[in-house]
C-alpha beads as a LAMMPS data file, in Angstrom:
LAMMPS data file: protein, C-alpha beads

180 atoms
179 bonds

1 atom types
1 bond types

-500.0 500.0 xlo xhi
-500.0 500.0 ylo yhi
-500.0 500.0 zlo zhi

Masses

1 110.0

Atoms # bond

1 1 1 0.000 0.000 0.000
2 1 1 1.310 3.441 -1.099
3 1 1 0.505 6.578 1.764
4 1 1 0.887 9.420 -0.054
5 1 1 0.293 12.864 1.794
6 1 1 -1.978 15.837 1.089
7 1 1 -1.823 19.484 1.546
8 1 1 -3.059 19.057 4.829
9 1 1 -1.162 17.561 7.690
10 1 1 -2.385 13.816 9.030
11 1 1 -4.830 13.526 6.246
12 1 1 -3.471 10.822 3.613
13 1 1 -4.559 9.321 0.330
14 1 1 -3.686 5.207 0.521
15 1 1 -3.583 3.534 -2.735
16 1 1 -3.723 -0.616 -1.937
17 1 1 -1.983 -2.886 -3.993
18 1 1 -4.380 -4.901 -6.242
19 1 1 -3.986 -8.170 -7.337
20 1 1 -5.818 -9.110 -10.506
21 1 1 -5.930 -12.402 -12.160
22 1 1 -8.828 -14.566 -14.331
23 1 1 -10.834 -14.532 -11.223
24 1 1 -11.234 -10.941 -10.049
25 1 1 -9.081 -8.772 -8.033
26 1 1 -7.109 -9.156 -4.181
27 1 1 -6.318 -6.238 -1.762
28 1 1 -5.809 -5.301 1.590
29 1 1 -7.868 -2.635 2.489
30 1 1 -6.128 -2.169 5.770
31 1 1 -2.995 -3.086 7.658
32 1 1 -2.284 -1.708 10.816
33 1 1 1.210 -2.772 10.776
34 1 1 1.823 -0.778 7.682
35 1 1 -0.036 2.004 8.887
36 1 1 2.281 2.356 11.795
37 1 1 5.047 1.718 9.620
38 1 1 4.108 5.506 8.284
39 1 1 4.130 7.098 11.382
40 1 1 -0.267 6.591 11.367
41 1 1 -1.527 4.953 15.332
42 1 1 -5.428 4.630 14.857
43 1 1 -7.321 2.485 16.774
44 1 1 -10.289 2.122 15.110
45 1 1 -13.340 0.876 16.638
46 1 1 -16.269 0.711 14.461
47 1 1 -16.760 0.639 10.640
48 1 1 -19.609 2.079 8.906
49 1 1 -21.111 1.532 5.375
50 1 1 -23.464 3.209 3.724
51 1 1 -25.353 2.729 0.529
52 1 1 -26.789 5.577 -1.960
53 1 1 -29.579 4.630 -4.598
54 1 1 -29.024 7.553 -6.945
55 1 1 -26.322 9.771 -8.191
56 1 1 -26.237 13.277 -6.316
57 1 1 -26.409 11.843 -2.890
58 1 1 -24.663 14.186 -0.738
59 1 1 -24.114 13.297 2.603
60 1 1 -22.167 16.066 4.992
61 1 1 -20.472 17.986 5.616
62 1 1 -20.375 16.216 9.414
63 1 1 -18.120 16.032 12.500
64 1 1 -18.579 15.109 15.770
65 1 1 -17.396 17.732 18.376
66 1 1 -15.050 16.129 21.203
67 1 1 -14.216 14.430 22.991
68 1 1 -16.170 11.920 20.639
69 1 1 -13.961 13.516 17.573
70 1 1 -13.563 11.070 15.151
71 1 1 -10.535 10.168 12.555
72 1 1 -12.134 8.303 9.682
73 1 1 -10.704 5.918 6.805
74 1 1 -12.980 6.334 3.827
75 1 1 -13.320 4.080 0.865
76 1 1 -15.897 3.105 -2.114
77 1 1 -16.876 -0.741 -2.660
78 1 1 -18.972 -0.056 -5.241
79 1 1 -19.456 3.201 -7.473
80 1 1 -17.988 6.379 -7.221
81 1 1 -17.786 9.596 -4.957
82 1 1 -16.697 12.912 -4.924
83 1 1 -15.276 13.185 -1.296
84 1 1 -14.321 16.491 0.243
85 1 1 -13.083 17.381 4.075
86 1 1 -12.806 20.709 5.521
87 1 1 -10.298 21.845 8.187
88 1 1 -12.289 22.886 11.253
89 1 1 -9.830 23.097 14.197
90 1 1 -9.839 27.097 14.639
91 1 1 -6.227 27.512 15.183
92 1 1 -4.739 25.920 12.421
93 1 1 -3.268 27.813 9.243
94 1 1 -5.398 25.869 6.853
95 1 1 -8.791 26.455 8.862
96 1 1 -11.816 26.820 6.249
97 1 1 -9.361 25.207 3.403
98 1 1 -10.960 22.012 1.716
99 1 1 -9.606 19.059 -0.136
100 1 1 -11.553 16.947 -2.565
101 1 1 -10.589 13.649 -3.940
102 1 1 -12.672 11.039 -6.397
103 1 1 -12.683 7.714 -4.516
104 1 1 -14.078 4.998 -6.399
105 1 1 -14.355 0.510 -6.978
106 1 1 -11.878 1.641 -10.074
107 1 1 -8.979 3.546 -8.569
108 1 1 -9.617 2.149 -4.720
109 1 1 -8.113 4.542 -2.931
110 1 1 -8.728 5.981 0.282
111 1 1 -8.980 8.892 2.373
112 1 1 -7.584 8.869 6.057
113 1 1 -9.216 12.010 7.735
114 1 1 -8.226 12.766 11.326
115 1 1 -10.044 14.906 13.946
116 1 1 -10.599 18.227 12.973
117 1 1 -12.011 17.867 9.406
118 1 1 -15.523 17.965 8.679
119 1 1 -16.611 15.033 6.077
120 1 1 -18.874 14.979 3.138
121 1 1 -19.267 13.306 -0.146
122 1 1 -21.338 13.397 -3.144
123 1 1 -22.400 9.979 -5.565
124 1 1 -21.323 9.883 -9.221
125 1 1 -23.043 6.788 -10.177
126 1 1 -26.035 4.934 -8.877
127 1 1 -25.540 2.322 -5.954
128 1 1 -23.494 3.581 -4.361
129 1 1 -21.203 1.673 -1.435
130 1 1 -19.198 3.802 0.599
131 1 1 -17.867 2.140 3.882
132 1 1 -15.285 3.766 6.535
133 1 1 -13.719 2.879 9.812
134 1 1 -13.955 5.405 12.858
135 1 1 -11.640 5.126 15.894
136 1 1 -14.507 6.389 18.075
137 1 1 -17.881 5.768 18.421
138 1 1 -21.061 7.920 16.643
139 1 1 -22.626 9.700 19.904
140 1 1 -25.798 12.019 18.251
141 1 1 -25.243 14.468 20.952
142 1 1 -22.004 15.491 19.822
143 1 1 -22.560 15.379 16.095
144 1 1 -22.546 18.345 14.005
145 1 1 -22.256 19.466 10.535
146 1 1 -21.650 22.072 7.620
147 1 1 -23.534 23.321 4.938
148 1 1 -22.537 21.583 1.870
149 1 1 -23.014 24.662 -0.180
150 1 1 -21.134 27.398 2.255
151 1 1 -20.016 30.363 0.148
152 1 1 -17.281 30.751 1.869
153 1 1 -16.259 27.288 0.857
154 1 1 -16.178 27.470 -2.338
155 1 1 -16.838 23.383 -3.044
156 1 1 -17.064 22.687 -6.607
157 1 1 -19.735 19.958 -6.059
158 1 1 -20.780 17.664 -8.999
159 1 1 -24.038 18.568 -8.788
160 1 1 -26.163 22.067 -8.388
161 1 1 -29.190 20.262 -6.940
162 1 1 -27.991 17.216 -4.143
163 1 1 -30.378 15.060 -2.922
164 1 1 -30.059 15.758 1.142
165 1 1 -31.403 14.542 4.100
166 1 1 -33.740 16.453 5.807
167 1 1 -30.694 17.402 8.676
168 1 1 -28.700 18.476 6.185
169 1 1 -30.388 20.560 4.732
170 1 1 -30.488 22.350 7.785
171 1 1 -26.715 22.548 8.882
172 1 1 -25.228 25.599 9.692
173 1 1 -22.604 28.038 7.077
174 1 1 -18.880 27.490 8.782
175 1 1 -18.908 30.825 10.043
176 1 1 -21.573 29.547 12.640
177 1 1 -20.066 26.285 13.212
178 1 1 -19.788 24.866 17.025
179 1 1 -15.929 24.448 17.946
180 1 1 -14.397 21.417 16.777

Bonds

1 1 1 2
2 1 2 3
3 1 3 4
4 1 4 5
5 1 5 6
6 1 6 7
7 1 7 8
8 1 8 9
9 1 9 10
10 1 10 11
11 1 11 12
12 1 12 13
13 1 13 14
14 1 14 15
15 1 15 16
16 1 16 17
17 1 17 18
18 1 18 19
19 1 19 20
20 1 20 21
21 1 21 22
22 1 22 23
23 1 23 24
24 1 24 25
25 1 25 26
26 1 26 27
27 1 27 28
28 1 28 29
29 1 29 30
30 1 30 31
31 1 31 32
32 1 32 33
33 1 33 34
34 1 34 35
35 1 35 36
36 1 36 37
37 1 37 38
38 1 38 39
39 1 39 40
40 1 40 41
41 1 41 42
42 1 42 43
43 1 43 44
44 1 44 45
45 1 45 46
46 1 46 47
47 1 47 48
48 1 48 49
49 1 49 50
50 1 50 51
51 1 51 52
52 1 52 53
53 1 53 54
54 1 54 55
55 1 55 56
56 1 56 57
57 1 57 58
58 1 58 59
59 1 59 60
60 1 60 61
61 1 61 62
62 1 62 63
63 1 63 64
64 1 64 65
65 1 65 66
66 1 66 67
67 1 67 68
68 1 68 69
69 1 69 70
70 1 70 71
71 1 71 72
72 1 72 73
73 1 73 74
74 1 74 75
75 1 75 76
76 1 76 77
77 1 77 78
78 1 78 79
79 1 79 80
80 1 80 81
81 1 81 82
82 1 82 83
83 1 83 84
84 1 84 85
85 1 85 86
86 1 86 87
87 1 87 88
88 1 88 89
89 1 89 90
90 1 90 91
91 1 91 92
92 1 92 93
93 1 93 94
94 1 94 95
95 1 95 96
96 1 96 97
97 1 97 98
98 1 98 99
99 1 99 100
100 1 100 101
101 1 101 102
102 1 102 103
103 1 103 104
104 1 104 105
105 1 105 106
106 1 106 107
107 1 107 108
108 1 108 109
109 1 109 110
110 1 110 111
111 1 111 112
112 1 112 113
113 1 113 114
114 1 114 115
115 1 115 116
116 1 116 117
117 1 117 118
118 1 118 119
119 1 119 120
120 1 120 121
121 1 121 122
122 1 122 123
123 1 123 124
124 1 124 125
125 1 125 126
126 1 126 127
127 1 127 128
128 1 128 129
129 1 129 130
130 1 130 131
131 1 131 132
132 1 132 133
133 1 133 134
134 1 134 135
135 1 135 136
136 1 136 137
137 1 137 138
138 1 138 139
139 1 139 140
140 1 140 141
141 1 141 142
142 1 142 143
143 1 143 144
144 1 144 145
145 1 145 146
146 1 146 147
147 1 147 148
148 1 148 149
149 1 149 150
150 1 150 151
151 1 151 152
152 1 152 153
153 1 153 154
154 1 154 155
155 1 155 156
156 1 156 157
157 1 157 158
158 1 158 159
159 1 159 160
160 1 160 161
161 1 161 162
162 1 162 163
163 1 163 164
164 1 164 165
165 1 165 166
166 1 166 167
167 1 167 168
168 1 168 169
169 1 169 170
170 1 170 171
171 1 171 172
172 1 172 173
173 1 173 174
174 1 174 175
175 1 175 176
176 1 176 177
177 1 177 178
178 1 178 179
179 1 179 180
């Protein structure tokens, strides 16, 4: 597996090795030991997966405030995404900056995003599989969120009109934002 860095520090794009033969494909999706290997010492504790009918499912921007902060690994089983994170911690250099990657079954790479980044991503294609590992665990009273479409963002979604749920619709601009 390669780990290849990003503009931001701790977050990092993995690229697995895949294995292809007559039958299909083989990869590790994770490896702690490598992981570590990079200087990365996550404990994750639960993995979530999530599936998306339609293209133009957007789902974010969220966060969870701490101590229930979470770092996530983010990858796509099936389909496509365009994934974006936001740096939230206040005092950091890049705060309000966002990164966007396309994570897809194709190209099977994945996003490691640690605490202080709010998460979001939109579908390219119908059904949709996007699944990611947390190293702590969803608690509603601490979760929060950012309007996908905050001027101030400047996120070149995929789409003008995202299919939302009815909470995000409702999330707050990042000027508003609870602290992170």
């Amino acid at each position: 597996m390669k780990v290849k860095e990003t503009i931001f520090e701790g977050v990092f794009i993995l690229e697995p090795h895949v294995f292809h033969d007559n039958r299909g494909f083989f990869m590790e999706s994770y490896n702690k030991k490598l992981l570590e290997e990079n200087g990365i010492n996550i404990d994750f504790v639960q993995d979530n997966h999530s599936f998306s009918k339609d293209a133009g499912v957007l789902r974010g921007l969220h966060y969870q405030l701490k101590p229930k902060a979470q770092t996530k690994l983010v990858r796509v089983g099936m389909g496509a995404i365009f994934d974006v994170i936001v740096d939230i911690r206040k005092n950091s250099k890049t705060f309000g900056k966002c990164f966007s990657i396309i994570l897809s079954e194709e190209n099977k790479r994945q996003l490691l995003i640690p605490k202080g980044f709010a998460h979001g991503f939109c579908t390219l294609v119908p059904n949709t599989i996007v699944m990611y590992k947390v190293d702590n665990y969803y608690d509603p009273k601490y979760d929060r969120g950012i309007r996908w479409d905050d001027p101030d963002l400047g996120i070149d979604w995929p789409v003008s009109i995202p299919i939302l749920s009815e909470k995000d619709k409702k999330l707050p601009f990042l000027k508003n934002i609870d602290e992170s």
